[in-house]
N, C-alpha and C positions, 0 to 999 in steps of 0.2 A: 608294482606295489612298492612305496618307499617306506621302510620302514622308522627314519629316524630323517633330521634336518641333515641339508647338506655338507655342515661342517664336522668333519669329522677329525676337527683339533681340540685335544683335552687339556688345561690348562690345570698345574696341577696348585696353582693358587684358588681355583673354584671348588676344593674337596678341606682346604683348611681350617681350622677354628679362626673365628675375626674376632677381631678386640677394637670396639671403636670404629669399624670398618675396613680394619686396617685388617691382611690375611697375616696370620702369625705364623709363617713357613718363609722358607729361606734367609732365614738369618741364622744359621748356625749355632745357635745356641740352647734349642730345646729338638725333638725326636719328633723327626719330620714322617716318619715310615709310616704311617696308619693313613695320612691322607695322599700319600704317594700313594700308595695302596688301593687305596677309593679311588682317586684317577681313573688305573689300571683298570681297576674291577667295572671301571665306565664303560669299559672301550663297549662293549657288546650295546649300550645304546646309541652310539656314533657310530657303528657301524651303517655301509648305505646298502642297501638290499632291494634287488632291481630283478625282478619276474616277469615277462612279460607271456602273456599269454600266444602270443599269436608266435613264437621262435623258443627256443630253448637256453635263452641268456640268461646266464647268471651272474652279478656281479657283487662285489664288494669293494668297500674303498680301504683303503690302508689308513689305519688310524695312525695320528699323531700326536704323541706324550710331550705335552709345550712345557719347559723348565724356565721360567723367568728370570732374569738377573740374579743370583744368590747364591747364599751357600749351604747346603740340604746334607741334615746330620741324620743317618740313617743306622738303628740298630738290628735291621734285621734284611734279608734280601728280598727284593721285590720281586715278586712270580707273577709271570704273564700263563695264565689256562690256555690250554689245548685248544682254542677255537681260535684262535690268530692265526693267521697265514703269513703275515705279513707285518711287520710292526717299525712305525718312526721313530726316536726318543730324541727331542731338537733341543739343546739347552742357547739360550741367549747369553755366553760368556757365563755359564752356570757350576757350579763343582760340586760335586755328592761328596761325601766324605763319609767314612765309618766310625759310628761311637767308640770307636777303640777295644770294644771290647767282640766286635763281631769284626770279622776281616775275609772273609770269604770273597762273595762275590754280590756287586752289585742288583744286578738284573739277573732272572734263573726262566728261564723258557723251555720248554719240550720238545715243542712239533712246530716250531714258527721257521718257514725258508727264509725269511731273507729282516733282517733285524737291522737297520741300520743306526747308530748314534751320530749324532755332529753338535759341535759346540757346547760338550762337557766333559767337564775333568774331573777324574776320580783319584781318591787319595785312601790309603789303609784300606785298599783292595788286593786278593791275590789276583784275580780277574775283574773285569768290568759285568763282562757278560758269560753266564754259561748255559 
């Protein structure tokens, strides 16, 4: 039983407010967190979920958090829920950065093994990920 399409990349320009067409995230100048957030909160429909009746397989795919070119102003940390196992976060030459007034940490997870990032840079963080 599949329960979502195969693509299991969540682009976090598809959870932004548009202006004109245009996605109004990653230009560093207004608070990107609430639709970074929405993303996140995606993953559990991109996940792919494979039952089969006739064997005892179960799978899931590893979802992938797509950062596009930018620069992403974040006032509060982004929380991945308990139900990840597994999580990508890819930025395309991309940099988060903290509104100055939060500095904590980027990304906050619980129970996820294996969390990988690549190709983003974070700035006014103590940590990226905790």
């Amino acid at each position: 039983m599949l329960l979502s399409s195969m693509n299991n990349v969540v682009n976090v320009f598809d959870f932004a407010p548009m202006t004109g067409g245009v996605p109004q995230i990653g230009q560093g100048l207004t608070d990107d967190t609430e639709a970074i957030q929405a993303a996140v909160d995606s993953f559990q429909n991109h996940l792919i979920y494979v039952d089969s009746t006739s064997s005892t397989v179960t799978a899931y795919s590893c979802p992938i958090l797509y950062f596009p070119p930018g620069k992403y102003k974040v006032s509060d940390k982004i929380v991945f829920d308990d139900y990840h196992s597994a999580i990508k976060i890819i930025g395309d030459n991309a940099i988060i950065h903290s509104d100055g007034e939060f500095e904590d940490y980027a990304f906050y997870h619980s129970r996820c093994y294996d969390v990988r990032v690549e190709g983003l840079n974070f700035f006014n963080f103590k940590k990226a990920l905790y």
